[in-house]
C-alpha positions in Angstrom: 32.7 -94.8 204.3 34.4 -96.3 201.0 35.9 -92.4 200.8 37.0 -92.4 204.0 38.8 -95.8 204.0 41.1 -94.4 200.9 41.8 -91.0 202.5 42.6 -93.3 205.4 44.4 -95.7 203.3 46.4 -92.5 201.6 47.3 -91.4 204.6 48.9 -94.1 205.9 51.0 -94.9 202.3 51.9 -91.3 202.4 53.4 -91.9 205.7 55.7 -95.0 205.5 58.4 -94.5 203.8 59.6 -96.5 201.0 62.2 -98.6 201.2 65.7 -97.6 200.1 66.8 -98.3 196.2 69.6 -100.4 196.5 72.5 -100.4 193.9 74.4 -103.1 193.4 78.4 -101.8 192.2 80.7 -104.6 191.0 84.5 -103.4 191.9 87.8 -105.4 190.8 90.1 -103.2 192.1 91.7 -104.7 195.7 88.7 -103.7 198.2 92.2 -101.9 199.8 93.1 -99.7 196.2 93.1 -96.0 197.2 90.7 -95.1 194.6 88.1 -97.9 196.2 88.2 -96.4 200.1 89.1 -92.8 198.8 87.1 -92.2 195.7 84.3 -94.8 195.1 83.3 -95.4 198.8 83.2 -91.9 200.1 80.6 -91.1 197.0 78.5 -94.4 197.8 78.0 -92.7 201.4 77.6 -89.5 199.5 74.7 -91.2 197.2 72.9 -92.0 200.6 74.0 -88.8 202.2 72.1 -86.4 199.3 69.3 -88.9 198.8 68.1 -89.0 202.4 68.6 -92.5 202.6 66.6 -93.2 199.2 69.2 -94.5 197.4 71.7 -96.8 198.7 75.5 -98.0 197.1 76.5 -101.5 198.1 80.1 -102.1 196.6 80.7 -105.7 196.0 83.8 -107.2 197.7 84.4 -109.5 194.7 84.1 -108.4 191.4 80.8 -109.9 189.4 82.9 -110.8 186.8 86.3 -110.0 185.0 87.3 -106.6 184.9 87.0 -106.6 180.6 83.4 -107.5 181.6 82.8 -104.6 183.0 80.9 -102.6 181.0 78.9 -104.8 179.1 78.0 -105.9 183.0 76.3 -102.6 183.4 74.7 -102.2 180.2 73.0 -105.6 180.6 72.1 -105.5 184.3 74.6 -107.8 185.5 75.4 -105.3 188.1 73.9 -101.7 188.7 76.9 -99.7 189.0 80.2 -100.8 187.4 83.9 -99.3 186.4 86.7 -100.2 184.2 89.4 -99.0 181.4 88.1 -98.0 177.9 90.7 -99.7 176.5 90.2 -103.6 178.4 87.0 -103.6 176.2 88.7 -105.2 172.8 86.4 -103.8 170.1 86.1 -100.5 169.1 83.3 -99.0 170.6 84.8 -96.4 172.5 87.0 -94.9 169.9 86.5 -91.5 171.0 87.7 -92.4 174.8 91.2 -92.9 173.6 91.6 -88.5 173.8 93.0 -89.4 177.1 95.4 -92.1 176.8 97.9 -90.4 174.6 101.3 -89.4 175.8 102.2 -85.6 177.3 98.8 -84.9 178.6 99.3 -83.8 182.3 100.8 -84.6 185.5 97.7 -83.7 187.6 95.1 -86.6 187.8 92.8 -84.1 188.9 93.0 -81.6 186.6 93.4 -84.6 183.8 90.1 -85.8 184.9 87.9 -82.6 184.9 89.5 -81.9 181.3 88.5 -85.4 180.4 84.8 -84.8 181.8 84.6 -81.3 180.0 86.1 -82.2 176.8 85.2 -86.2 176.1 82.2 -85.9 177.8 81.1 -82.8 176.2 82.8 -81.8 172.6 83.6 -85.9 171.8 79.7 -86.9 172.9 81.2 -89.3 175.7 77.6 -90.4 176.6 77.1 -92.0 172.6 79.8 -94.2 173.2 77.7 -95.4 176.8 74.8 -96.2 175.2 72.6 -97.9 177.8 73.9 -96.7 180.6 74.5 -93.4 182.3 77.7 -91.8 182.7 78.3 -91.1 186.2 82.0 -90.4 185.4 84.7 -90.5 183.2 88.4 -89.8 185.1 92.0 -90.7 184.4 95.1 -91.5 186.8 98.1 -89.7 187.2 101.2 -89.6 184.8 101.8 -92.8 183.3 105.5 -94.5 183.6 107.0 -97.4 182.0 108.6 -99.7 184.3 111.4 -103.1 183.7 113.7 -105.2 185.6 115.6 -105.5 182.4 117.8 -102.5 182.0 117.7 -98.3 182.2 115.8 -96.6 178.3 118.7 -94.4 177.6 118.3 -94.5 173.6 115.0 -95.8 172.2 117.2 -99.1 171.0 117.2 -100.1 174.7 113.5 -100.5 174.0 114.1 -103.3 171.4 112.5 -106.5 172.7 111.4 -106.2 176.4 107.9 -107.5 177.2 105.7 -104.9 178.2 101.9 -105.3 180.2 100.3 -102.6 178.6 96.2 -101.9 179.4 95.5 -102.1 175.5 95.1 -98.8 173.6 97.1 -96.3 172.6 99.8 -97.6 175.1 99.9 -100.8 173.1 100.4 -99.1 170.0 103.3 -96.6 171.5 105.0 -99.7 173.2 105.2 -101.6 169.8 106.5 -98.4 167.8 109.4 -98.2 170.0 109.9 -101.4 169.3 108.9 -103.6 172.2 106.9 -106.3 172.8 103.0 -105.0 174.5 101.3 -107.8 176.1 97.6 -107.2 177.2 96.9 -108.3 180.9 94.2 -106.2 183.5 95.7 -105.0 186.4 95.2 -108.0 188.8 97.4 -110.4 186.8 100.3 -108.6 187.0 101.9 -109.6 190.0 102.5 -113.3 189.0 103.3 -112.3 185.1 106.0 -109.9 186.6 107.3 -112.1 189.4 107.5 -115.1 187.0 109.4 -113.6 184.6 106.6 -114.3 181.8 106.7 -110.4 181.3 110.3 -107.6 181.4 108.0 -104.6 182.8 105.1 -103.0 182.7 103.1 -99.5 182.0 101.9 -98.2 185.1 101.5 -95.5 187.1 103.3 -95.0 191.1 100.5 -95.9 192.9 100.1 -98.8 191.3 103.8 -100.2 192.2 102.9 -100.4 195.3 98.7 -100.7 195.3 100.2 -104.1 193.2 103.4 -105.7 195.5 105.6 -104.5 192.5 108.4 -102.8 194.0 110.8 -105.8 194.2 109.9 -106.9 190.5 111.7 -103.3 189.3 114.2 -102.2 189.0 113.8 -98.9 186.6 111.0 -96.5 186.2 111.2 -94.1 183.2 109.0 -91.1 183.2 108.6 -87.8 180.5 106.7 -84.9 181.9 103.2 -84.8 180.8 103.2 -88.5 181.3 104.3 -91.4 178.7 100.3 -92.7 178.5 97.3 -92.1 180.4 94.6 -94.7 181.1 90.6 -93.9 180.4 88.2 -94.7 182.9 84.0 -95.3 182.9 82.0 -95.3 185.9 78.5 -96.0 184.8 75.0 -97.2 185.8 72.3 -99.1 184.0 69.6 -96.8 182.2 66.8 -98.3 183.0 68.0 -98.5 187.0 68.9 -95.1 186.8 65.4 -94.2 185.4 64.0 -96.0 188.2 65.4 -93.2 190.8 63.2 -90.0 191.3 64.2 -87.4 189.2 65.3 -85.2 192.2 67.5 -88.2 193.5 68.9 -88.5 190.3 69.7 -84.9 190.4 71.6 -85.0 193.3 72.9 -87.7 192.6 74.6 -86.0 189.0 75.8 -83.1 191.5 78.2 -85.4 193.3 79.0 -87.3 189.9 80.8 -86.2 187.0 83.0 -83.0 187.7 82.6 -83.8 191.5 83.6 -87.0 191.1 86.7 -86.1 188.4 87.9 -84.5 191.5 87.7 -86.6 193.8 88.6 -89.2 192.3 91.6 -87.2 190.6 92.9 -86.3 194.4 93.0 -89.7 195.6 95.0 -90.8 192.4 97.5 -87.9 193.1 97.9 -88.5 197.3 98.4 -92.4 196.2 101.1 -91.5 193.8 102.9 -89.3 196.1 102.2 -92.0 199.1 104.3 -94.3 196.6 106.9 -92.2 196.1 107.9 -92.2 199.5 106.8 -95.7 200.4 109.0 -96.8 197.2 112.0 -94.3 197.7 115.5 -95.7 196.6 114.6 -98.8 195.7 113.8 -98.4 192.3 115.7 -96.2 189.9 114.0 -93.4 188.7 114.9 -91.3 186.0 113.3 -88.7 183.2 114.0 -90.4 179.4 116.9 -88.8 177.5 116.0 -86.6 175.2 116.8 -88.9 172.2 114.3 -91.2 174.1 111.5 -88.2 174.3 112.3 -87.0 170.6 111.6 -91.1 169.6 108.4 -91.0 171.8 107.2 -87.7 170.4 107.5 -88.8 166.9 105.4 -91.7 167.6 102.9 -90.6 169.9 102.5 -87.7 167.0 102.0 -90.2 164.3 99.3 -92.7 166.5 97.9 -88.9 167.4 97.3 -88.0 163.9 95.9 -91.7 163.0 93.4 -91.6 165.8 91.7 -88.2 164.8 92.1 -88.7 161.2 89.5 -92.2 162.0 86.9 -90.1 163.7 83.9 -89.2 161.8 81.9 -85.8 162.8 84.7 -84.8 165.6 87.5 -82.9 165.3 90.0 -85.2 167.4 93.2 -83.0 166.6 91.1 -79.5 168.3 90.2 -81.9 171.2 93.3 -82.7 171.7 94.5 -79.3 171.9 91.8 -78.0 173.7 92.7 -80.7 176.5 96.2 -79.4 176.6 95.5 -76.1 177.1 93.3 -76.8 180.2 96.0 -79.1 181.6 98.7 -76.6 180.5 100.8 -78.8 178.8 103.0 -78.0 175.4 101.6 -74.5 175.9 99.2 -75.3 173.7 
């Protein structure tokens, strides 16, 4: 009888099903951004989708803290899931990331972000730099622009003074070198920094002109093919969480993630940028720098290039580099 009653009791376990893992994502982007509905949401419903209701995604309408927080937030547990820049985190723990934030790197977000995933992920040991959590992607936006209210960049003295919002990193460093003034703000604050006059312009992409109510803050927009900067982004989950999913849901899971999700999330980047453009059209004065402007940039950007993979220990930064150029077709390298 005792046999029975476990064969029975089996039975019955065997046949309920457990109850859904839910993850918990912090986001501090507007619940509205483009990347939110078209890149993060559509692979929350995807998590569900592959899982067969297993796992679940619940993306928080408020952030669970400030977007610099946002990493150490997943590490820690604070929240499951969580996103952010590599460079709002001010210490230098993710070194490496900074292959993608350098000037003349591509146009295309998505094909930026699968070289990204390929080449920081894979040859610059992306997932060292993540230590506990688990990369779920690594992605960048579309060509980077720098934007005032003060005047047109027609000689890199033009540059001299203006008050920049940069994201931190390598921007920061090119802004300064040109000699203007970078000032560190997330994305969020900008509207009131701009608006008040507390800052000239700002590094930003299109999408974000709008995505932030920028448009009558600006006047000029310069942009270089290749982009002036790029911006690195995490999308991670706490290890241990993630160890608590089946290994076959964390298996599907990966096959949505990573170069899926570089994709995706590289596509909705590009349709928001072009969505700008059009929303924006003659209102603000866009132009390509002078050459004597590009020549300035180059010789800087060269210089912080050099730096950066000159500081690395055990990677090659300057074949990285070139490696990611080739794959985004850029300086026919």
């Amino acid at each position: 009888m005792k046999s029975l009653r476990l064969a029975l009791a089996g039975l019955i376990l065997s046949a309920t099903p457990l109850a859904a893992q839910d993850l918990v994502m912090s986001s501090w982007l507007p619940p509205k951004h483009p990347i939110v509905v078209n890149a993060f949401e559509p692979w929350a419903e995807d998590v569900e989708k592959v899982t067969d209701g297993r796992v679940t995604v619940r993306i928080m309408g408020k952030p669970l803290g400030s977007p610099p927080a946002h990493f150490d937030m997943a590490r820690d547990g604070v929240a499951d899931i969580t996103y952010g820049l590599h460079s709002f985190t001010e210490d230098d723990r993710f070194t490496r990331a900074k292959l993608g934030q350098f000037s003349f790197l591509g146009d295309d977000a998505v094909e930026n972000s699968k070289a990204y995933w390929a080449i920081y992920g894979g040859d610059l040991d992306a997932a060292k730099e993540h230590e506990g959590t688990h990369l779920l992607g690594l992605f960048m936006h579309g060509p980077g622009l720098l934007h005032n209210n003060v005047r047109k960049i027609e000689k890199p003295e033009d540059m001299q003074g203006l008050k920049i919002r940069v994201p931190g990193g390598y921007v920061a460093d090119l802004v300064s070198a040109l000699g203007a003034a970078p000032l560190f703000m997330s994305s969020p604050e900008v509207y009131e920094k701009l608006s008040r006059g507390v800052i000239d312009g700002v590094a930003f992409t299109y999408e974000a002109m709008t995505a932030f109510n920028l448009t009558d803050y600006i006047k000029y927009s310069m942009s270089v093919p290749g982009g002036i900067y790029n911006t690195t982004w995490f999308f991670v989950i706490n290890e241990d969480k993630w160890n608590e999913i089946s290994e076959e849901d964390r298996a599907a899971i990966d096959a949505i993630s990573g170069e899926a999700f570089a994709e995706r999330v590289g596509k909705a980047w590009n349709d928001a940028d072009d969505k700008a453009k059009e929303e924006i059209g003659d209102k603000v004065d866009f132009y390509e720098a002078s050459p004597e402007v590009v020549a300035a940039l180059t010789k800087a950007a060269d210089r912080l290039e050099a730096a950066w993979a000159d500081q690395l220990s055990g990677y090659d930064g300057a074949a990285a580099l070139a490696k990611f150029r080739k794959m985004t077709g850029v300086r026919g390298e």
